[in-house]
Backbone and ligand atoms as CSV (ligand in chain L), in Angstrom:
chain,resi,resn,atom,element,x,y,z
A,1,UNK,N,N,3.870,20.217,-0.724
A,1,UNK,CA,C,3.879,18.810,-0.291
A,1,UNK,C,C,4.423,18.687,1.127
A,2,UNK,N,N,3.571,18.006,1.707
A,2,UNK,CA,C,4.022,17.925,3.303
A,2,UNK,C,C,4.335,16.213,3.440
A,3,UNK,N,N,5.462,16.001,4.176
A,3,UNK,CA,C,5.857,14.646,4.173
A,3,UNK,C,C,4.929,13.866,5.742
A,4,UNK,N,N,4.560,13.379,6.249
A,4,UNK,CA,C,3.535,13.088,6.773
A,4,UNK,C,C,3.604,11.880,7.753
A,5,UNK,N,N,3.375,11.875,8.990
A,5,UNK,CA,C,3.965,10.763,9.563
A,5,UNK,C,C,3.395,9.563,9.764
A,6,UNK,N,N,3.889,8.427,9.306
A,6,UNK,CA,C,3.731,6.852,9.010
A,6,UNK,C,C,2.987,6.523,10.161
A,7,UNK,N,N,2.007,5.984,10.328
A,7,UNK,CA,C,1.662,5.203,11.015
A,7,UNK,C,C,2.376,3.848,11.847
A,8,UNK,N,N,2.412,3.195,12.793
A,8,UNK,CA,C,3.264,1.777,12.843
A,8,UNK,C,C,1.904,0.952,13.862
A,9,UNK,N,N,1.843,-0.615,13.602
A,9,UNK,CA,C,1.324,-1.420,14.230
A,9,UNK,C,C,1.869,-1.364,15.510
A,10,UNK,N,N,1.143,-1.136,16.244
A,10,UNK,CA,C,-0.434,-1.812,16.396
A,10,UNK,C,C,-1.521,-0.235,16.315
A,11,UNK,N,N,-1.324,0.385,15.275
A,11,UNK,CA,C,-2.065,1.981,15.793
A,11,UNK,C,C,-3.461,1.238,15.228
A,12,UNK,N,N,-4.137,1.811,16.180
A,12,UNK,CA,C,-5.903,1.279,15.382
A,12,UNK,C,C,-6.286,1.551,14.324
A,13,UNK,N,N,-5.910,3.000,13.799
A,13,UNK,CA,C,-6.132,3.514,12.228
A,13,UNK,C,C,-5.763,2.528,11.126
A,14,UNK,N,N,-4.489,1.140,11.406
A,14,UNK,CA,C,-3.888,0.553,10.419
A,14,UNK,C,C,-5.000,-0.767,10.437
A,15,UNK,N,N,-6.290,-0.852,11.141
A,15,UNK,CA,C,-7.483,-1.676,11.436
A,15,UNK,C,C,-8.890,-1.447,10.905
A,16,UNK,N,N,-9.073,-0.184,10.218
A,16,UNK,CA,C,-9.726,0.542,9.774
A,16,UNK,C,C,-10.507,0.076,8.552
A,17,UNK,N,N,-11.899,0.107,8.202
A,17,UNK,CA,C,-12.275,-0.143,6.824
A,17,UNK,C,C,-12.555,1.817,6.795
A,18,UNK,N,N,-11.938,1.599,5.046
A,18,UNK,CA,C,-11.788,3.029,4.972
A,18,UNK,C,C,-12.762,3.523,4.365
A,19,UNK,N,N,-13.445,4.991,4.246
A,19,UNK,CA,C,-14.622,5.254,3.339
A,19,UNK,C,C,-14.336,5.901,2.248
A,20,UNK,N,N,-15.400,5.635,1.325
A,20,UNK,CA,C,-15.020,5.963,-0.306
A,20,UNK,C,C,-14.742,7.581,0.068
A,21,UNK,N,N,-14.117,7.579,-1.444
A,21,UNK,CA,C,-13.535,9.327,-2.069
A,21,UNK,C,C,-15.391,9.879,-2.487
A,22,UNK,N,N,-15.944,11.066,-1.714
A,22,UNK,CA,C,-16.682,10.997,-2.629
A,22,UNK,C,C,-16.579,12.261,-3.913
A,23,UNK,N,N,-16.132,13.085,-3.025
A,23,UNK,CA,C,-15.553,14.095,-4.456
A,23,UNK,C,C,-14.048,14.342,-4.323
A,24,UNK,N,N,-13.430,14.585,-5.574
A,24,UNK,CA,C,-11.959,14.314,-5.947
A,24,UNK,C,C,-11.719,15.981,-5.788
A,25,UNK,N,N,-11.690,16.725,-5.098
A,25,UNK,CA,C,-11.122,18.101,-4.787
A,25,UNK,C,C,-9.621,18.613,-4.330
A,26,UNK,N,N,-9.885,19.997,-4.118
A,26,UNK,CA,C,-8.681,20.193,-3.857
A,26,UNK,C,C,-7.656,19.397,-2.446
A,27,UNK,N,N,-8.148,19.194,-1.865
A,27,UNK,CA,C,-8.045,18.370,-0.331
A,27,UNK,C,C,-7.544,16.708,-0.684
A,28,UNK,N,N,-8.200,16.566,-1.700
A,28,UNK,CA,C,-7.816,14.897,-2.096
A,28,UNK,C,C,-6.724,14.910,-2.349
A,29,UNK,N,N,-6.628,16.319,-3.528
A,29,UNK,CA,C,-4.943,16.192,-4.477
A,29,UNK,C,C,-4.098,16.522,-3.810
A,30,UNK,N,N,-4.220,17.039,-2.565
A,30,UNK,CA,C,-2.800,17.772,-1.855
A,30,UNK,C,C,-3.028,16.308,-0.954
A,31,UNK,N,N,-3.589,15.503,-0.797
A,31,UNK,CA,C,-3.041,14.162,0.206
A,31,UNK,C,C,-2.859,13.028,-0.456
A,32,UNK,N,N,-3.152,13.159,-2.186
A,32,UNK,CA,C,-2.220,12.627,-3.035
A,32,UNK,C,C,-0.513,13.004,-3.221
A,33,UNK,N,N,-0.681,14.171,-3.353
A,33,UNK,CA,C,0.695,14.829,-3.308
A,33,UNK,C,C,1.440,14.404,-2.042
A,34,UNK,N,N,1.195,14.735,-0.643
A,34,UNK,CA,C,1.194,14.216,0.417
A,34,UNK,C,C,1.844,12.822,0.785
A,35,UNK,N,N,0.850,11.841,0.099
A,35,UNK,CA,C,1.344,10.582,0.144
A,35,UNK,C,C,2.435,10.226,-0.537
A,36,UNK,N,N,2.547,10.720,-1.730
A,36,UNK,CA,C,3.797,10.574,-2.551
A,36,UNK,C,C,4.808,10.513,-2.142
A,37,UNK,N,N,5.089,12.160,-1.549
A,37,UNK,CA,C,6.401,12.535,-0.889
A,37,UNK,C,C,6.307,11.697,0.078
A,38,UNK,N,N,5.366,11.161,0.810
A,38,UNK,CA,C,5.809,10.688,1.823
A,38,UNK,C,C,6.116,9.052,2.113
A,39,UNK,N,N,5.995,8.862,0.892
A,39,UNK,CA,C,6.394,7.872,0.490
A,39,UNK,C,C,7.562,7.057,-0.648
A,40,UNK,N,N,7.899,8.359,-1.007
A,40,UNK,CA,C,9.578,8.861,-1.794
A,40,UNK,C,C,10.465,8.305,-0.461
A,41,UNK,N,N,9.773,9.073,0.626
A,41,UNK,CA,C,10.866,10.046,1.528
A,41,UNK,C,C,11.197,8.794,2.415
A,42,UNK,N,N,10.711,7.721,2.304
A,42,UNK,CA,C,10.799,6.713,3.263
A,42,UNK,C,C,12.131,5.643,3.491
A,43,UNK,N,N,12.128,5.092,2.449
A,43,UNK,CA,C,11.165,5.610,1.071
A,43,UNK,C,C,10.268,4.102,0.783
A,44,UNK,N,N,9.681,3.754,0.160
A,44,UNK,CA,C,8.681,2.864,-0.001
A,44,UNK,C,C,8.457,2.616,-1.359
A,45,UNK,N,N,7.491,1.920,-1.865
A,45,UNK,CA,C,7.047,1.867,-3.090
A,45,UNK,C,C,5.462,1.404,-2.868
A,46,UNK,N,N,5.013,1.962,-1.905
A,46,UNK,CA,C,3.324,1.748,-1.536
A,46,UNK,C,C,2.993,2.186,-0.225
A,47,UNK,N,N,2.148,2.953,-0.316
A,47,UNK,CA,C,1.315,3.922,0.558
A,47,UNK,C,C,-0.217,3.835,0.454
A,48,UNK,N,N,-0.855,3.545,1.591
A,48,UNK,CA,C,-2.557,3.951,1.983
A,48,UNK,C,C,-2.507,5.004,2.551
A,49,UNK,N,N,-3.845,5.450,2.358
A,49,UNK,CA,C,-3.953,6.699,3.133
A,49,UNK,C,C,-3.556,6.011,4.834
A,50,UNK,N,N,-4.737,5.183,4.857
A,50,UNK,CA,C,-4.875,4.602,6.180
A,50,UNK,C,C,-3.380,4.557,6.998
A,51,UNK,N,N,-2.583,4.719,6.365
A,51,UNK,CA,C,-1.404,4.457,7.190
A,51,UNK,C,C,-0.387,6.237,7.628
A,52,UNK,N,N,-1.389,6.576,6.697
A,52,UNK,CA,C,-0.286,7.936,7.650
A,52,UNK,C,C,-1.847,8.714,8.270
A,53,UNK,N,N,-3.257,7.983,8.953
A,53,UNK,CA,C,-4.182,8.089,9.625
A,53,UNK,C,C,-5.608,8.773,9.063
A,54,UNK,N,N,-5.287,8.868,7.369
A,54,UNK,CA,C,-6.848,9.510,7.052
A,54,UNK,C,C,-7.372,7.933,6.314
A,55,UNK,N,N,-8.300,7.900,7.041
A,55,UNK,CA,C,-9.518,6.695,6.559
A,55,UNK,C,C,-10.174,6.631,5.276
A,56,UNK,N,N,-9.524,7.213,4.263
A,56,UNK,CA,C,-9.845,7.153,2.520
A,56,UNK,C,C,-9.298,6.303,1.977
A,57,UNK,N,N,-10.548,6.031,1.156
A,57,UNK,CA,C,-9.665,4.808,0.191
A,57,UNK,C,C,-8.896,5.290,-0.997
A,58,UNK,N,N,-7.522,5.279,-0.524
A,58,UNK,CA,C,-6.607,5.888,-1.901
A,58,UNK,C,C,-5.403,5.150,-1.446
A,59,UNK,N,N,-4.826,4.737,-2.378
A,59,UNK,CA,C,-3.629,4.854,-2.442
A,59,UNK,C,C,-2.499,4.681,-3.349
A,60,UNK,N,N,-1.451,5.201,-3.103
A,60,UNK,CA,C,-0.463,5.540,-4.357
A,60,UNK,C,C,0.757,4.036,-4.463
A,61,UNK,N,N,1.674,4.039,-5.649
A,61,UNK,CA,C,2.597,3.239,-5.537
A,61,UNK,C,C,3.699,3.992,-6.619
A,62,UNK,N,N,4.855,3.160,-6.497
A,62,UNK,CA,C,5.567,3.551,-7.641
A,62,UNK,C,C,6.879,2.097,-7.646
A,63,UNK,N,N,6.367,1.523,-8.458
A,63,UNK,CA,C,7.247,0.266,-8.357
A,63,UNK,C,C,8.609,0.489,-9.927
A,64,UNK,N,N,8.367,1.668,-10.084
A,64,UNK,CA,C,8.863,1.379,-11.768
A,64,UNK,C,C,10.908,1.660,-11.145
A,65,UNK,N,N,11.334,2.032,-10.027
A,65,UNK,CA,C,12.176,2.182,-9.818
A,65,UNK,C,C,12.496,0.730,-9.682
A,66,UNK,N,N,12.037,-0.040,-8.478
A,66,UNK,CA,C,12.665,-1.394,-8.484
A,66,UNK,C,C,12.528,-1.777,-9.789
A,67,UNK,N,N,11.037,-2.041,-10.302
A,67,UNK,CA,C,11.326,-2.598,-11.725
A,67,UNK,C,C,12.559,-2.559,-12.774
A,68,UNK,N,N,13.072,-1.119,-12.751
A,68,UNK,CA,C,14.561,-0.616,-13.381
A,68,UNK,C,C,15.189,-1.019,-12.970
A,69,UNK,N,N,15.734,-1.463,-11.873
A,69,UNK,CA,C,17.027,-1.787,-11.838
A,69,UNK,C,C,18.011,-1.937,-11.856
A,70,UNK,N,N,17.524,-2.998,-12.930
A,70,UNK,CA,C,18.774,-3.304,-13.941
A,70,UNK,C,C,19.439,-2.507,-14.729
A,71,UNK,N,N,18.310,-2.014,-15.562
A,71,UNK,CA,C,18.918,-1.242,-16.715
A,71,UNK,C,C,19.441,0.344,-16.201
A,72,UNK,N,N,19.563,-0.340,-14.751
A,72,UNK,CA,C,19.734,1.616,-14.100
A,72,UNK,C,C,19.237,3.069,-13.911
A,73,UNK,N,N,18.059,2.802,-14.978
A,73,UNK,CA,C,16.931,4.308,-14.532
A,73,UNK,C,C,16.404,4.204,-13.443
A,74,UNK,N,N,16.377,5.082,-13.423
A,74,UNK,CA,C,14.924,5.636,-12.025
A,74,UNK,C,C,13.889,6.817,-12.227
A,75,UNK,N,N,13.681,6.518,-13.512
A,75,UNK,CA,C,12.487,7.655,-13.157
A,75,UNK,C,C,11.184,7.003,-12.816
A,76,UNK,N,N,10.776,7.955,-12.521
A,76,UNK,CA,C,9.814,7.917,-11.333
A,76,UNK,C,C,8.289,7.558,-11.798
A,77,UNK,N,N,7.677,6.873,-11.373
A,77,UNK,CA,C,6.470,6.131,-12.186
A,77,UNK,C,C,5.161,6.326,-11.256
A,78,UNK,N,N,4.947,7.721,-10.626
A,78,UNK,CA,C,3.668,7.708,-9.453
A,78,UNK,C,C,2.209,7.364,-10.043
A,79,UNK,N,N,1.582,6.507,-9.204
A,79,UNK,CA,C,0.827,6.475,-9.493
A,79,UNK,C,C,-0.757,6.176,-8.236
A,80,UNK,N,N,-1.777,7.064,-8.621
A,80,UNK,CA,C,-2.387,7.321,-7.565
A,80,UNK,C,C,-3.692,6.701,-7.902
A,81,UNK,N,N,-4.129,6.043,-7.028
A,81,UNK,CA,C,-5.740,4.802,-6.725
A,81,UNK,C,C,-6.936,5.661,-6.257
A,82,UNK,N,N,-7.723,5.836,-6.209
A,82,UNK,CA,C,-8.979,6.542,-5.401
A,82,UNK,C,C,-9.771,5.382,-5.934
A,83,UNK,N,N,-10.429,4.962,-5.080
A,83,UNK,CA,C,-12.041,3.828,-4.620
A,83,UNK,C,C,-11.370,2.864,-5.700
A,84,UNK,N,N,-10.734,2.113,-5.448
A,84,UNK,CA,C,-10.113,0.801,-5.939
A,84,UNK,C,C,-10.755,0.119,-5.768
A,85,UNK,N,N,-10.710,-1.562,-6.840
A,85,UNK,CA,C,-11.927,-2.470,-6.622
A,85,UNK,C,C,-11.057,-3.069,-7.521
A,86,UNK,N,N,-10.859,-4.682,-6.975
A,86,UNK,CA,C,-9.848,-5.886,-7.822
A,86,UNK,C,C,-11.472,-6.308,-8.251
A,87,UNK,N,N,-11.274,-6.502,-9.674
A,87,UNK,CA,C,-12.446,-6.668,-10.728
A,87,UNK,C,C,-12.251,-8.307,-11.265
A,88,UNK,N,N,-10.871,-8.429,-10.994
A,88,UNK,CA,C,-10.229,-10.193,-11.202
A,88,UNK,C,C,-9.083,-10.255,-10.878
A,89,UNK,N,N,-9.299,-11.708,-10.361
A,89,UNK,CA,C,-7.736,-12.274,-10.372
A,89,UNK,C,C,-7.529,-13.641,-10.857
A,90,UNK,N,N,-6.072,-13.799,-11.294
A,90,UNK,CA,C,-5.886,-15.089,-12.181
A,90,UNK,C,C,-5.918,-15.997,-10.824
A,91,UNK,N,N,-6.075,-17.062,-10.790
A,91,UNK,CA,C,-6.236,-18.671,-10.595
A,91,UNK,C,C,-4.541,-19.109,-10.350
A,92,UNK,N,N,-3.863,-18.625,-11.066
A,92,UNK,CA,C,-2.001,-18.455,-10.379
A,92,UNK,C,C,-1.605,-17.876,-9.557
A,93,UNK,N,N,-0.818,-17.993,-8.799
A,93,UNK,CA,C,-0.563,-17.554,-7.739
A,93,UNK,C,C,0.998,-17.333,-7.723
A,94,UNK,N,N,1.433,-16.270,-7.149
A,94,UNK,CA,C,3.075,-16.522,-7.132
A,94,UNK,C,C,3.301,-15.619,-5.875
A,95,UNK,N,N,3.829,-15.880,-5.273
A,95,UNK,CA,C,5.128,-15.541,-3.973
A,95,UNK,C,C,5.806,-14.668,-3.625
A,96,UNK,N,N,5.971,-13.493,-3.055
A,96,UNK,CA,C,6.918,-12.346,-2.765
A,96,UNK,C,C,7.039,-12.369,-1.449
A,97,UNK,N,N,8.056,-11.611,-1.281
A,97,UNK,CA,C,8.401,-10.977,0.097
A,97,UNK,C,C,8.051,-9.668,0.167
A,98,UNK,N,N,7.284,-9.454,1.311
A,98,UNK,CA,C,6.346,-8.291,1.423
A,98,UNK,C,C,7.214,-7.812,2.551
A,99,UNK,N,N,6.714,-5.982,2.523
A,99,UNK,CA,C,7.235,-5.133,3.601
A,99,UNK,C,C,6.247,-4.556,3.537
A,100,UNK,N,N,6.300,-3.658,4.364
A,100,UNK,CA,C,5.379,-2.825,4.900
A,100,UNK,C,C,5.930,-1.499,5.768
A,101,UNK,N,N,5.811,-0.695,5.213
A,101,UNK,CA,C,6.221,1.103,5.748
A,101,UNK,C,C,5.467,0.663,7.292
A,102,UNK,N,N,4.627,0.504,7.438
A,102,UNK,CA,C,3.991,0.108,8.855
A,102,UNK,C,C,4.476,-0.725,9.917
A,103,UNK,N,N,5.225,-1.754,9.256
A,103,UNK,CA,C,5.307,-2.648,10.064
A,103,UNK,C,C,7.238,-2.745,9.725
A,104,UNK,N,N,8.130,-1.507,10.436
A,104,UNK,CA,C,9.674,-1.488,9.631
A,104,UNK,C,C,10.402,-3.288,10.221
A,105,UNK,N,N,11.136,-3.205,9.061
A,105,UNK,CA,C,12.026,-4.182,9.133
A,105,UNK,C,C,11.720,-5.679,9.261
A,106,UNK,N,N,10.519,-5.785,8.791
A,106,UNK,CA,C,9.640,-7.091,8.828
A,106,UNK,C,C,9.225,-7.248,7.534
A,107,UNK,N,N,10.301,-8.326,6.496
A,107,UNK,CA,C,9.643,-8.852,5.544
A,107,UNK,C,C,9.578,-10.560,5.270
A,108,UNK,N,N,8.355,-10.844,4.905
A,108,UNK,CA,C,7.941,-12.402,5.062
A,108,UNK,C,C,7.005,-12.934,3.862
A,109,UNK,N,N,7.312,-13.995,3.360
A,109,UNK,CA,C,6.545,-14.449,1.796
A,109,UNK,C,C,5.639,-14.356,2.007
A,110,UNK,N,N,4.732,-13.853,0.958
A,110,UNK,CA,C,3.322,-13.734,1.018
A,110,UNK,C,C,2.874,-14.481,-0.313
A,111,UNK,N,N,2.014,-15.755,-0.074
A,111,UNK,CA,C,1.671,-15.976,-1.225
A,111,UNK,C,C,-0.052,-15.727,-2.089
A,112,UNK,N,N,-0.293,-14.585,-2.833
A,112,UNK,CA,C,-1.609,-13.922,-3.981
A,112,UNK,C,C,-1.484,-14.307,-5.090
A,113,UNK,N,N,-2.986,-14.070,-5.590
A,113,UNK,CA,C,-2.896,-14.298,-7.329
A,113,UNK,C,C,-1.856,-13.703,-7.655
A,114,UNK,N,N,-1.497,-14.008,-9.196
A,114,UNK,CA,C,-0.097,-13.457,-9.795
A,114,UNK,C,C,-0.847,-12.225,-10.780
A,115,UNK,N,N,-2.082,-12.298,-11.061
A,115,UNK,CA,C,-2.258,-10.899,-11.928
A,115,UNK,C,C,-4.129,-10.813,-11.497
A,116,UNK,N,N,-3.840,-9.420,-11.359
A,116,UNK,CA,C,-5.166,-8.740,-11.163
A,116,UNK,C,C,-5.358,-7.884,-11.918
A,117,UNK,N,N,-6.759,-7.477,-12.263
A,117,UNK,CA,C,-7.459,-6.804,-12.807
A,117,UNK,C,C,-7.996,-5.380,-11.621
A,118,UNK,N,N,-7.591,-3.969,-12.074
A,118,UNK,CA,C,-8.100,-3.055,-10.533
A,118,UNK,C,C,-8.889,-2.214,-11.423
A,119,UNK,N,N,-10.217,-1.526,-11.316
A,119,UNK,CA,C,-10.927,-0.439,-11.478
A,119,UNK,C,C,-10.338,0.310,-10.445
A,120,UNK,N,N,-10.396,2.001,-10.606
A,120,UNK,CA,C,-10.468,3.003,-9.728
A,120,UNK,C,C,-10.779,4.556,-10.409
A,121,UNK,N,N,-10.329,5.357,-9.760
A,121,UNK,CA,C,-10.550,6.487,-10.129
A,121,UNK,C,C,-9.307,7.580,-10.023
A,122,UNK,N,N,-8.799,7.872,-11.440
A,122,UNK,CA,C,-7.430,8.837,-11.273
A,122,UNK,C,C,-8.009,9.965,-10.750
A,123,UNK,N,N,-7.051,11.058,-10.284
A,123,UNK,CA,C,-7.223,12.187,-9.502
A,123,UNK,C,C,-8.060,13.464,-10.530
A,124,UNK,N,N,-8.201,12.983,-11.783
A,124,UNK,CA,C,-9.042,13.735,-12.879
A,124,UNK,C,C,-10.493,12.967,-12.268
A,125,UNK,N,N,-10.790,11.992,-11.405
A,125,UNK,CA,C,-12.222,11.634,-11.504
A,125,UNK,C,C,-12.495,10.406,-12.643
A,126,UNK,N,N,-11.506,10.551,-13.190
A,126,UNK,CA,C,-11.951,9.074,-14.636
A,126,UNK,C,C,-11.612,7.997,-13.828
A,127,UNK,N,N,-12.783,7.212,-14.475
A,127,UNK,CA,C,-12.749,5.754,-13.962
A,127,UNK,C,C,-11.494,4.612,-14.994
A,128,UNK,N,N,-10.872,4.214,-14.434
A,128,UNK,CA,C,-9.289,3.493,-15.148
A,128,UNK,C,C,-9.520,2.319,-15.003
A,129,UNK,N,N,-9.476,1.312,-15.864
A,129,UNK,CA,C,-8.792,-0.552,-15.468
A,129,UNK,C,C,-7.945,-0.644,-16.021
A,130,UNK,N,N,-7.030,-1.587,-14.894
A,130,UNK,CA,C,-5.749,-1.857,-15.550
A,130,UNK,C,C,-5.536,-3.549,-15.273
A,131,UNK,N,N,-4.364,-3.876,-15.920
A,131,UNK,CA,C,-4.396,-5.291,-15.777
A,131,UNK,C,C,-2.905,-5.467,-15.211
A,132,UNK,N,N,-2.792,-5.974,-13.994
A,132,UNK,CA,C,-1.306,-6.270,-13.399
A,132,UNK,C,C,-1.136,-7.458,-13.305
A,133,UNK,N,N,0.551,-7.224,-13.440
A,133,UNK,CA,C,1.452,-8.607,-13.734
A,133,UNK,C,C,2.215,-8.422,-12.656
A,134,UNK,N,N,3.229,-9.580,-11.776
A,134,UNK,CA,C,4.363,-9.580,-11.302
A,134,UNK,C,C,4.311,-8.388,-10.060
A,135,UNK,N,N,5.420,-7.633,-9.416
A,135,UNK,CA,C,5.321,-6.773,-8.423
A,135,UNK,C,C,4.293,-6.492,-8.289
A,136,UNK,N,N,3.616,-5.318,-9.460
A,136,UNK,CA,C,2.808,-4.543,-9.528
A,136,UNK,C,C,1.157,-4.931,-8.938
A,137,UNK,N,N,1.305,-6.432,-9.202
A,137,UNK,CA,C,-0.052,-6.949,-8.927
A,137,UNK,C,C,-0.291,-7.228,-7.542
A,138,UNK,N,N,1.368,-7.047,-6.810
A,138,UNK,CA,C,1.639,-8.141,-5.532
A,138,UNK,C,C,1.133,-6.409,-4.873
A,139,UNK,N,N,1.948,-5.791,-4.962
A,139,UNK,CA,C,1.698,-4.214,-4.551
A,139,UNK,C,C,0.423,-4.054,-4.421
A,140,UNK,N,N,-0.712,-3.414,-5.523
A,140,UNK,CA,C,-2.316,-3.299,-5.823
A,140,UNK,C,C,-2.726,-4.573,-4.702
A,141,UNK,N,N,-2.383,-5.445,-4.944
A,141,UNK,CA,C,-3.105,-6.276,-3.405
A,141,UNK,C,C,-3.105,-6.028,-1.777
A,142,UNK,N,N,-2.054,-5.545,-1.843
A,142,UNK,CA,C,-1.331,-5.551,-0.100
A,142,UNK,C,C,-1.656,-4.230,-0.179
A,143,UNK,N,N,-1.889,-2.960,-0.928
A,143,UNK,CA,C,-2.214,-1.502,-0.501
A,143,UNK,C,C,-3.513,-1.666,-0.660
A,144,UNK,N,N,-4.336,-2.046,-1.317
A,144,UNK,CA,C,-5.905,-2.744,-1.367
A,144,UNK,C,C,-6.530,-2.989,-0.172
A,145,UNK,N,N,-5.432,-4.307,0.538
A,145,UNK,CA,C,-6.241,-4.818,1.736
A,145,UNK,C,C,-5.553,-3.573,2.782
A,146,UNK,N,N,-4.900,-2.440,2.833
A,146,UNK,CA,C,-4.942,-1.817,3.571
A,146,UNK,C,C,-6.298,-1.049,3.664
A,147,UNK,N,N,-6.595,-0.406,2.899
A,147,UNK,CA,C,-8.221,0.081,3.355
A,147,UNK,C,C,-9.279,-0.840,4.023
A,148,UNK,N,N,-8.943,-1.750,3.774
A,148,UNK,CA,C,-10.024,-2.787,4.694
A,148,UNK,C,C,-9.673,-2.897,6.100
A,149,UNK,N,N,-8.119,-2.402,6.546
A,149,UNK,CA,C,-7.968,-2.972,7.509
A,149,UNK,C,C,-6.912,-4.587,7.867
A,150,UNK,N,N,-6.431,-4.540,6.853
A,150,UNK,CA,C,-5.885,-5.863,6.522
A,150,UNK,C,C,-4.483,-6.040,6.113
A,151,UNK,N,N,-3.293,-6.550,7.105
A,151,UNK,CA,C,-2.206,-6.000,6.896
A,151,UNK,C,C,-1.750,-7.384,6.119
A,152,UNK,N,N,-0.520,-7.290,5.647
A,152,UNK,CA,C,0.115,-8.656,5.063
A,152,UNK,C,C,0.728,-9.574,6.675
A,153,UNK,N,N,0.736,-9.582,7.622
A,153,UNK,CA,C,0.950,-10.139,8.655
A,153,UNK,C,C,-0.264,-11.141,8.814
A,154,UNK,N,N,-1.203,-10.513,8.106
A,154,UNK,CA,C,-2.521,-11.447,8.705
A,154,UNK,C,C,-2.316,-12.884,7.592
A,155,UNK,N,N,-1.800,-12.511,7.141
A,155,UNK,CA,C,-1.787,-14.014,6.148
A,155,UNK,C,C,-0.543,-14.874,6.494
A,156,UNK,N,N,-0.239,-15.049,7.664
A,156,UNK,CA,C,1.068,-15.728,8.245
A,156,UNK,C,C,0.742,-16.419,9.305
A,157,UNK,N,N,0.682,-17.328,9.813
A,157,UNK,CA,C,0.800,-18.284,11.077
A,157,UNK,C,C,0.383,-17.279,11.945
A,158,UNK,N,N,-0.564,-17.591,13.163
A,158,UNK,CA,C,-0.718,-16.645,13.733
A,158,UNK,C,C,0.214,-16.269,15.080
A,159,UNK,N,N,0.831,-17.299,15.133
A,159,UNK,CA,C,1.790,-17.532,16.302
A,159,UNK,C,C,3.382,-16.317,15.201
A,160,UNK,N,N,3.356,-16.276,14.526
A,160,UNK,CA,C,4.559,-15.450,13.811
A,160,UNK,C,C,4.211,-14.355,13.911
A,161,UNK,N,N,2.550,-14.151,13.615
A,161,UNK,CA,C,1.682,-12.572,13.453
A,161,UNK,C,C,2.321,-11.951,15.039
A,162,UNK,N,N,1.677,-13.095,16.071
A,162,UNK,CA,C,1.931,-12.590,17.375
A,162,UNK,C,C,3.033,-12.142,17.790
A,163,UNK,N,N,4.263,-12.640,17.202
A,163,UNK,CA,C,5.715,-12.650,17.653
A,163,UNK,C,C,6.171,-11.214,17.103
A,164,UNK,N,N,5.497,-10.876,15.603
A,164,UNK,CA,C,6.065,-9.522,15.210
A,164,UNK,C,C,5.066,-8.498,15.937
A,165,UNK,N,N,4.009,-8.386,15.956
A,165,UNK,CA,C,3.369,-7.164,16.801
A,165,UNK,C,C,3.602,-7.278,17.840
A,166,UNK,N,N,4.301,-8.143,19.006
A,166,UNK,CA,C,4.906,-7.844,20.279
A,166,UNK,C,C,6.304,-7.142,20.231
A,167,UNK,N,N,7.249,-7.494,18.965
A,167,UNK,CA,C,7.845,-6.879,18.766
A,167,UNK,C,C,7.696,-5.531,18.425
A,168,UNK,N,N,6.647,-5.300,17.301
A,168,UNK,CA,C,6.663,-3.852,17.165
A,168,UNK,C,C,6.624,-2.646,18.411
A,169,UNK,N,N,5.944,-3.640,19.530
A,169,UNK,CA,C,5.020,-2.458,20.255
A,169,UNK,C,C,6.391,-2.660,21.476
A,170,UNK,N,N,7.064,-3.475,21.229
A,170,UNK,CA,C,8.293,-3.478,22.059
A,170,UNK,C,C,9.529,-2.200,21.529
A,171,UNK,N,N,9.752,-2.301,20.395
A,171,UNK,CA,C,10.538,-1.216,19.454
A,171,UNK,C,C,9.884,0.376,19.762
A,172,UNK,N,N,8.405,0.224,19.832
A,172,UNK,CA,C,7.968,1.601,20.187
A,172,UNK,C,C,8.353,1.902,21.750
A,173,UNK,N,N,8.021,1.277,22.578
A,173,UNK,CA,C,8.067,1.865,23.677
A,173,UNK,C,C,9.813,2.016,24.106
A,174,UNK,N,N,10.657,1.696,22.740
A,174,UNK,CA,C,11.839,1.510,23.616
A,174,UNK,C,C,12.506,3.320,22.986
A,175,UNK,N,N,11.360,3.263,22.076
A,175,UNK,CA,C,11.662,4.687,20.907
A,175,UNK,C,C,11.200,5.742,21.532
L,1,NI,NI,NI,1.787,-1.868,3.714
């Protein structure tokens, strides 16, 4: 497992519509593996490919740590997307504060449906649906519209959008 370096806005790769998986090989699973760690290591709880610069549509999450919490576990809940497709979403809508490994230290409400429905393909090649509630659904959305090209900034005032990507590209050049 190689830990892998993050992308940050404004890189063009994070603008990208990404192209399907077409065979699930050895190359896929080591940039599944890949993404993981490198998204442990961040640490995060959602990763696109698109963001550490390969243009595939995959991507991993692992929300079951925040989910714990409370009750104090942490084991570890990875879980990996290939050619994702929201099949439904409920008509409710609910509210989070979104981050983004891409975009550090910038989090701002985002308001999506509250539960989706995702087809994809596990790293065996089987085709999976699942039905998400709460985080999990807010997550599968915002790593979703990363393969398109589509960050959670874009759904904010555009005068706020503007204020954080001048910042970002201000933080880089000062790095
Ligand atoms: Ni993101």
């Amino acid at each position: 497992m190689t830990i892998r370096e993050i992308k940050f806005v404004p890189e063009s790769c994070l603008r990208e519509k990404c192209a399907p998986i077409e065979d699930i090989n050895d190359e896929i699973r080591k940039l599944a593996d890949d993404m993981l760690a490198t998204m442990y290591d961040a640490p995060g709880i959602g990763l696109a490919a698109s963001q550490i610069g390969v243009l595939k549509r995959m991507f991993v999450l692992d929300v079951a740590e925040r989910e714990s919490e409370e009750n104090g576990s942490v084991e570890k809940e990875p879980m990996v997307f290939i050619n994702p497709e929201i099949t439904w979403f409920s008509e409710e809508k609910s509210t989070y504060q979104e981050g983004c490994l891409s975009i550090p230290g910038v989090y701002e409400d985002v308001e999506r449906p509250s539960e989706v429905r995702v087809s994809f393909l596990n790293l065996e090649g089987e085709r999976q649906e699942i039905e998400s509630g709460g985080l999990l659904a807010t997550c599968i959305q915002h790593e979703l519209d990363h393969l398109n090209g589509v960050l959670f900034i874009d759904y904010l005032s555009r005068l706020k959008r503007d204020r954080i990507v001048k910042k970002m590209i201000k933080q880089q050049k000062q790095a």
